[in-house]
C-alpha positions in Angstrom: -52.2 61.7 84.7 -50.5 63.7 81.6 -52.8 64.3 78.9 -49.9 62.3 76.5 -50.7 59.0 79.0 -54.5 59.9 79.1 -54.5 60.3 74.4 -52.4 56.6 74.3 -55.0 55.1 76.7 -57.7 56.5 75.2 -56.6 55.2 72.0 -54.0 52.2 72.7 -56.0 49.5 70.4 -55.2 52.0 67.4 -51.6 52.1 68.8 -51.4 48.7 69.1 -53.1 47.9 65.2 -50.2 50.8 64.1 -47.6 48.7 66.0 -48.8 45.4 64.6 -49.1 47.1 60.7 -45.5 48.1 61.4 -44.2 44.9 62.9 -46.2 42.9 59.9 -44.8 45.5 57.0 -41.2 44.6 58.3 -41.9 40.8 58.7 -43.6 40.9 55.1 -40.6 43.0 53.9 -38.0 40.4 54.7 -40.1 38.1 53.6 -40.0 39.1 50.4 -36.6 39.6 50.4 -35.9 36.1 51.7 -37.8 34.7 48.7 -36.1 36.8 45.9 -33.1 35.8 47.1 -34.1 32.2 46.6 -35.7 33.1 44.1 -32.5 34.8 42.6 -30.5 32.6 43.8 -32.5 29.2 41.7 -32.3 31.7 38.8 -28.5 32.0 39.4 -28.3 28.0 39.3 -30.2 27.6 36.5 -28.5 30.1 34.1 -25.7 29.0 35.5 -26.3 25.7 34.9 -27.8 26.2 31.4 -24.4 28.2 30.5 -22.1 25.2 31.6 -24.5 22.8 29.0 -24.2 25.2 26.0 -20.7 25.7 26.8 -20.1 22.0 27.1 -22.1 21.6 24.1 -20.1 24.3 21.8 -16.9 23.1 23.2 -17.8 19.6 21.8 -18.8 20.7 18.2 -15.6 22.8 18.5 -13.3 20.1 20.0 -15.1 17.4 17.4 -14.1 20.1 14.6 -10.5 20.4 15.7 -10.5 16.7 15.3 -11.7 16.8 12.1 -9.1 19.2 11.6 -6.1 17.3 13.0 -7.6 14.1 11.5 -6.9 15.9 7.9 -3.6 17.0 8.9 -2.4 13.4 9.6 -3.8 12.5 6.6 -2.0 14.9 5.0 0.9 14.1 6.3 0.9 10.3 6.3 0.1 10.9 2.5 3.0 13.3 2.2 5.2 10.4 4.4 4.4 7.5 2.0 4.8 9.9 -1.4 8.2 10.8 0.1 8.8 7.0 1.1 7.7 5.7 -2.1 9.5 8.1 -4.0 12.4 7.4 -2.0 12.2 3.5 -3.0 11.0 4.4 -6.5 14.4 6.3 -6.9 16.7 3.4 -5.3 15.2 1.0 -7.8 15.0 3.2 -10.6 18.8 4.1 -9.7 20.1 0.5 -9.5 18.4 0.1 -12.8 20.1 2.9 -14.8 23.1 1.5 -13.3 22.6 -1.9 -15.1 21.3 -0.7 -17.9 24.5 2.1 -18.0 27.1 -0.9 -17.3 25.0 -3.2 -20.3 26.6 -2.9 -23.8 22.4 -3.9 -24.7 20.4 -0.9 -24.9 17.3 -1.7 -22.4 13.8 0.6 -22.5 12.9 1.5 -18.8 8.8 0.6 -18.0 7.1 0.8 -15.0 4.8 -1.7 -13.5 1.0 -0.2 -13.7 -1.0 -3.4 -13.9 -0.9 -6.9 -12.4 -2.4 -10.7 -12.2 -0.8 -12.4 -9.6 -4.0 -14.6 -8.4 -4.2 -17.4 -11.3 -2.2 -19.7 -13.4 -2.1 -17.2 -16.2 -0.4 -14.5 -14.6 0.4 -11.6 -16.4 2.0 -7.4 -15.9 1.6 -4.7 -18.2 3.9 -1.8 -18.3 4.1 1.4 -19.4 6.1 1.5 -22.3 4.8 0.6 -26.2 5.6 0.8 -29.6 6.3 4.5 -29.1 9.1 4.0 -26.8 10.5 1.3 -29.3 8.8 -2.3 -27.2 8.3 -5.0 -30.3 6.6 -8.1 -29.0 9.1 -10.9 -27.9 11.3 -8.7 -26.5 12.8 -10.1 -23.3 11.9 -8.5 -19.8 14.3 -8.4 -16.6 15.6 -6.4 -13.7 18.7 -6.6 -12.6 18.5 -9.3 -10.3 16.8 -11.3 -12.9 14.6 -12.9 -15.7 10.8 -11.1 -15.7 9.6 -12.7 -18.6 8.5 -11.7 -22.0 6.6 -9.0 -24.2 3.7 -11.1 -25.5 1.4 -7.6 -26.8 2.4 -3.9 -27.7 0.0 -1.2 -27.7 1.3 2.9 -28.5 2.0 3.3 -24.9 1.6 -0.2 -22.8 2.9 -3.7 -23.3 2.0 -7.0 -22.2 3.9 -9.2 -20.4 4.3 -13.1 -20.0 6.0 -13.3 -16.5 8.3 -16.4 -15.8 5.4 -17.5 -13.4 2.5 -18.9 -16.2 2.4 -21.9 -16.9 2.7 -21.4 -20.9 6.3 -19.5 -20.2 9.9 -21.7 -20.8 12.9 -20.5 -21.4 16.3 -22.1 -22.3 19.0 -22.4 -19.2 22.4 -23.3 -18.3 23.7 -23.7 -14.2 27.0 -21.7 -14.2 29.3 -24.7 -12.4 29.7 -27.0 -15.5 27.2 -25.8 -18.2 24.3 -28.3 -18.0 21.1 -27.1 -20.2 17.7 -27.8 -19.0 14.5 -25.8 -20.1 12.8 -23.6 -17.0 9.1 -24.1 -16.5 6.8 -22.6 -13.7 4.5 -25.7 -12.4 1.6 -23.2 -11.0 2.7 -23.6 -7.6 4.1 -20.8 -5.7 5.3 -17.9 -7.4 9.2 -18.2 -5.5 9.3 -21.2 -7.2 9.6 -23.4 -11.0 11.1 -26.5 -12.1 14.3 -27.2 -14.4 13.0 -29.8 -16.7 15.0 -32.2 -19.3 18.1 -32.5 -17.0 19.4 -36.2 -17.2 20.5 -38.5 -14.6 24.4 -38.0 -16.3 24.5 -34.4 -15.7 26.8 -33.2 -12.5 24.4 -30.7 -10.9 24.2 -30.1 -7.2 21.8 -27.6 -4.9 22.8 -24.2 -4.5 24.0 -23.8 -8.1 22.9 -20.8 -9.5 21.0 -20.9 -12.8 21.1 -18.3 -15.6 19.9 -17.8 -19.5 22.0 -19.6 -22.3 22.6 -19.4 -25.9 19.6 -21.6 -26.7 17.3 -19.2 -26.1 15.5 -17.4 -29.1 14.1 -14.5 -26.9 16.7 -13.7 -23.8 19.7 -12.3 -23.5 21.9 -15.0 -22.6 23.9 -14.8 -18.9 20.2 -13.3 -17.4 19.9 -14.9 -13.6 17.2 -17.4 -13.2 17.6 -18.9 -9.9 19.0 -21.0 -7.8 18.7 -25.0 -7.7 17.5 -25.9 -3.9 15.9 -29.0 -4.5 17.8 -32.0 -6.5 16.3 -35.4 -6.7 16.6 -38.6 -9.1 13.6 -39.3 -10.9 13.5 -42.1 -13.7 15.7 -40.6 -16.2 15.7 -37.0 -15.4 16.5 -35.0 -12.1 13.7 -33.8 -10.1 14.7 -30.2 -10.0 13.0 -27.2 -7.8 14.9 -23.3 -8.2 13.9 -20.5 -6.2 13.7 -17.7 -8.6 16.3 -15.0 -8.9 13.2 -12.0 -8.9 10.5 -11.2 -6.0 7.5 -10.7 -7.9 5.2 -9.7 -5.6 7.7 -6.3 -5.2 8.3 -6.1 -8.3 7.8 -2.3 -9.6 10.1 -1.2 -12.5 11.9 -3.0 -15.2 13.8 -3.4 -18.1 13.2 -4.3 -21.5 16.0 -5.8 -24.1 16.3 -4.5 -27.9 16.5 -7.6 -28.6 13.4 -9.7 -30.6 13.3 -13.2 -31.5 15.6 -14.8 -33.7 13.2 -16.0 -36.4 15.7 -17.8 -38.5 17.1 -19.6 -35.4 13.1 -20.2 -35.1 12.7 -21.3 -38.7 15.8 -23.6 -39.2 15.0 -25.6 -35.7 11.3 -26.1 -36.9 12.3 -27.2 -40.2 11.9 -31.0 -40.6 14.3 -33.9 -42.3 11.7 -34.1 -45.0 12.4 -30.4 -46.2 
């Protein structure tokens, strides 16, 4: 027997323990690489999975920001939209009442609405024109398509006014078919809506018959529309009489104002009694 066989004999359990350390380094050695792999590998998910959260969760403070942002440029523009469609109305009424007031031998003070009471029986509007801009108290208030009312206060820069709808307001009328006279009077009811009072049971009037300002009155311009009779019934001795008013007053944004005040001797002479 070689001397080679004889040396592995003589020492085979120390060949075998080298064997075994060998075969156990390698198993140990893949081991280890199985497990930082998974180990890697959990690492991996969790970054990766922590990255998708704080992504998800910038992208929402940025997405929520861009809405923020696109929710002020709406309002922008909607703002910049309703200016522009406001304006566009504002100069379509402003226009039709230049027009009137151009065609009108009266000279007429333009005002604009800035104040309003629609919600009682004592309505009122103030507008911006005053004493500096020539208003006098009395002076009679309209639009084109109609009777307003009448200037009841005058600061430097505002006025007052007493709106066809309160129930303190009259005003002298004539219907345009065969001139019958009747005094105009809101009731408190709707604001489309007053009565023509003091109409007799003689007097030729019929519905549809428009209804405009006449001579009588001490404030108005006569020949300002009023309304429109759509409701004619007999009462005892006077007609029961219902007109839709000429003006919308719930759109009701600019208007006009007549130079012309009271008539204080008209005034005068019809309070004056037999006894004087």
């Amino acid at each position: 027997m070689s001397k080679v066989s004889k040396y592995f004999i003589a020492h085979n359990s120390y060949l075998l323990l080298f064997i075994y350390c060998v075969i156990s380094g390698i198993l140990i050695r893949y081991n280890e690489i199985a497990t930082l792999q998974s180990l890697q590998s959990g690492a991996m998910e969790l970054r990766s999975g922590l990255s998708e959260k704080i992504t998800g969760i910038g992208q929402y403070f940025t997405l929520t920001k861009q809405n923020e942002q696109l929710m002020q440029q709406n309002a922008r523009l909607l703002s910049e939209v309703l200016f522009q469609e406001s304006m566009l109305k504002d100069s379509v009424e402003i226009r039709k009442l230049l027009e009137f007031r151009d065609k009108n031998p009266v000279r007429f003070i333009t005002a604009k609405v800035v104040d309003r009471r629609f919600d009682s029986k004592e309505n009122m509007l103030i507008v911006n024109a005053g004493s500096n801009q020539g208003v006098r108290k009395d002076m009679a208030v309209l639009t084109p398509d109609g009777l307003i009312g009448r200037v009841i206060m005058v600061s430097s820069n505002y006025s007052r006014v007493m709106p066809v709808i309160h129930t303190d307001f009259s005003v002298s009328v004539v219907s345009d078919s065969n001139r019958t006279n009747g005094i105009l009077q809101w009731q408190g009811e709707s604001e489309r809506y007053a009565s023509l009072l003091h109409v007799p049971l003689s007097s030729a009037l019929g519905n549809n018959e428009n209804i405009y300002t006449s001579d009588f009155s001490t404030f108005a311009l006569k020949a300002i529309p009023v309304g429109r009779i759509v409701k004619l019934e007999e009462g005892k001795q006077f007609y029961d009489i219902t007109v839709e008013l000429a003006v919308d007053f719930s759109s009701l944004h600019y208007v006009l104002i007549a130079e012309k005040t009271v008539d204080q001797e008209k005034i005068d002479i019809m309070q004056t009694t037999d006894s004087q």
